[in-house]
C-alpha positions in Angstrom: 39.4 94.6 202.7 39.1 95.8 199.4 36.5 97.8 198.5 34.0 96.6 195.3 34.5 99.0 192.6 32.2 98.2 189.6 28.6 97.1 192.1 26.6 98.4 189.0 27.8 96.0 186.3 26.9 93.5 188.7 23.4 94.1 189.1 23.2 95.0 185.6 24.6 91.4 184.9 21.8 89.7 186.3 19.3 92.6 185.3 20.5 91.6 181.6 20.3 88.0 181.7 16.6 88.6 183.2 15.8 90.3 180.1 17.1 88.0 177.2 14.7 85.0 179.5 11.7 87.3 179.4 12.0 89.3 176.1 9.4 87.4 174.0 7.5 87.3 176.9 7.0 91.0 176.6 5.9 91.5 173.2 2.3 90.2 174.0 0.9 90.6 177.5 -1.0 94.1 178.4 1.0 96.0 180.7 -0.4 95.6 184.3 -1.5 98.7 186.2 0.9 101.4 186.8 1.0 101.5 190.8 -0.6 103.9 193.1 0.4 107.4 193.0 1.6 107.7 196.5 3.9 105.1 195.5 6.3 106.2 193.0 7.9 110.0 192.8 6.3 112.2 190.3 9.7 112.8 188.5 12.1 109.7 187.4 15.9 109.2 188.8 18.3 109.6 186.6 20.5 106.4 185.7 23.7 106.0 185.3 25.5 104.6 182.4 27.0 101.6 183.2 29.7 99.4 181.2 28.2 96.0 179.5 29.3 93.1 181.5 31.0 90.1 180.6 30.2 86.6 179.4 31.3 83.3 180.2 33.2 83.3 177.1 34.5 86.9 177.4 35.6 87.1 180.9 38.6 85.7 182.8 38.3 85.2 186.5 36.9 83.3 189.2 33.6 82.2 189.0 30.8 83.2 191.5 29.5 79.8 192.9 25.6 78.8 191.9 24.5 77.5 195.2 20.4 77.0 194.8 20.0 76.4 198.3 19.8 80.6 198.4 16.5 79.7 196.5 15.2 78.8 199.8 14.3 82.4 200.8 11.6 82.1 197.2 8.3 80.8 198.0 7.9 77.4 195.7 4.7 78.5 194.1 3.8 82.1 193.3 0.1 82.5 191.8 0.1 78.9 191.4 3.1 78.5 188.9 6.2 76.8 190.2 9.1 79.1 190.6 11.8 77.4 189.0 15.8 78.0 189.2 17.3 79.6 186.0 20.5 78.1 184.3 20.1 80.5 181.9 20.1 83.6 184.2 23.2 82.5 186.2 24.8 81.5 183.6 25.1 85.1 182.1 26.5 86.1 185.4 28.4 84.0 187.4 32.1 85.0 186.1 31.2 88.7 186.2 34.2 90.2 187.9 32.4 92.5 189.2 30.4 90.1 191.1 33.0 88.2 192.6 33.7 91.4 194.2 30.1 91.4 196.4 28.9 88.3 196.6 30.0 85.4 198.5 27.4 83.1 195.8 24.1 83.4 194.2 21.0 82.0 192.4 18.2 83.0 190.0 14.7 81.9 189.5 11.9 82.3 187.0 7.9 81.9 186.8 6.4 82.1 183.9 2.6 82.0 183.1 1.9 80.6 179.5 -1.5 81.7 178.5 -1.1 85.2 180.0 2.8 86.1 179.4 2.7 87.1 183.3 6.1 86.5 184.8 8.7 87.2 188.0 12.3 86.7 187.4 14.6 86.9 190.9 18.2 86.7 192.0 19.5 85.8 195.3 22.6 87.2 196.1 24.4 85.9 199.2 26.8 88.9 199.7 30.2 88.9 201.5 30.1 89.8 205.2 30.7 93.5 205.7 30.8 94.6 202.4 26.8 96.2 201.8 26.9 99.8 202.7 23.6 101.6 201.9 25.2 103.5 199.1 26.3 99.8 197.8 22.5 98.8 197.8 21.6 102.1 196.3 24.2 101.5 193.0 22.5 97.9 192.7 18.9 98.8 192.9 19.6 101.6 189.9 21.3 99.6 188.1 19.3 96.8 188.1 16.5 98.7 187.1 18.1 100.2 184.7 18.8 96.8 183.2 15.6 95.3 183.8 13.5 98.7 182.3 16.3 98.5 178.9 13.4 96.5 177.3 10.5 98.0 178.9 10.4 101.5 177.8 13.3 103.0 180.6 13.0 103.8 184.1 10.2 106.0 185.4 9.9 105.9 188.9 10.4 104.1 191.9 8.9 104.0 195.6 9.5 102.5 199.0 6.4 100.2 200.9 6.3 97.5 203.0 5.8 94.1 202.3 5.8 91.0 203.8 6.8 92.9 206.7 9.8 94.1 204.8 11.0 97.6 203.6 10.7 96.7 199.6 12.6 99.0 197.3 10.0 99.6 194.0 11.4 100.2 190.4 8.9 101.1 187.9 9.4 100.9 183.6 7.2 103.0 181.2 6.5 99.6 179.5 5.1 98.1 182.6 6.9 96.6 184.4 8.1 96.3 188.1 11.7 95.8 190.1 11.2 94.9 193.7 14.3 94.8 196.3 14.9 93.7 199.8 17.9 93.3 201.4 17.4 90.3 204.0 20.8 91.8 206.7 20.0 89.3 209.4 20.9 86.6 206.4 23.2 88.6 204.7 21.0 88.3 201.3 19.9 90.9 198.9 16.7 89.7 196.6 16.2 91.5 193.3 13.0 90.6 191.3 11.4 92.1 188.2 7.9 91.1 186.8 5.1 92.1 184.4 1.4 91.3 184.0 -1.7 92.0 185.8 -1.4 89.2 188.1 1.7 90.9 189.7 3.6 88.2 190.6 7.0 90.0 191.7 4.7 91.6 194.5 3.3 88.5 195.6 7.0 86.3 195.6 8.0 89.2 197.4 5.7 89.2 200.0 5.9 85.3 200.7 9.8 85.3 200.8 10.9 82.9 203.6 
């Protein structure tokens, strides 16, 4: 089998496409609390540069199937806004080479509140059997966050805790807001979310993923 080579430009893929969704979104809202101490390190990680990815229109390949059944694993409601799947998020992914590398198929989905600017963006990733080492995990989580935080001030921290009865994986951004990431082995999924607002809606999809 060959071995992924470029897991970061993947994750930073889908981190991007989150962030061109959600960028008006976070000119307005006030940042929600920072979270507890105990749960992100005093100093920040450092990230890693990554390459940008490619576009539909840039990038030669095979596409990565959209299969929204993957959506399954979201709760349908989260704070009482529907979580909805993203075209737009997928679309700025799904013939990433990189991705084709990992993932076997994939989905994204958005909630957005209007009157507060609260939102959660998430990607489902249905990876390819044998092929998620922790290190692989590691690479995705960074560079995700990295992504996700481009627009929100950069990386500060991150944490571990339990959720939903699930080891979560917690990005924080000096803007604000959150990355939350659990990898799902007994379905072979990985879940990457990012939110802001007060109403903490990333925390809360988390915690009711099926």
């Amino acid at each position: 089998m060959r071995r992924p080579g470029r897991p970061g430009v993947v994750a930073l893929s889908l981190a991007a496409g989150f962030a061109l969704i959600v960028s008006a979104c976070l000119a307005t809202p006030s940042p929600p609390p920072e979270p507890p101490a105990s749960r992100v390190l005093a100093s920040p990680r450092p990230v890693r540069t990554v390459s940008p990815f490619g576009t539909p229109e840039a990038t030669t390949g095979g596409l990565v199937p959209v299969d929204r059944s993957l959506l399954e694993v979201l709760p349908s409601t989260v704070g009482g806004l529907i979580v909805e799947p993203s075209a737009e998020g997928e679309a700025g992914s799904m013939s990433d080479p990189g991705l084709a590398e990992i993932a076997a198929a994939f989905a994204t989905a958005v909630a957005v509140d209007p009157q507060t600017g609260d939102f959660v963006f998430a990607a489902v990733v249905a990876v390819q059997p044998g092929i998620l080492t922790d290190q692989l995990f590691r690479d995705w989580r960074d560079s995700f966050d990295e992504g996700a935080c481009s627009q929100a001030g950069g990386v500060v921290g991150n944490a571990q805790a339990e959720l939903g009865g699930r080891i979560v994986f917690i990005g924080s951004c000096a803007g604000g807001l959150l990355t939350y990431h659990v990898r799902i082995e007994d379905r072979g999924l990985l879940v990457s979310a990012s939110s802001v607002g007060a109403g903490r809606l990333g925390e809360k999809l988390i915690e009711d993923l099926r």
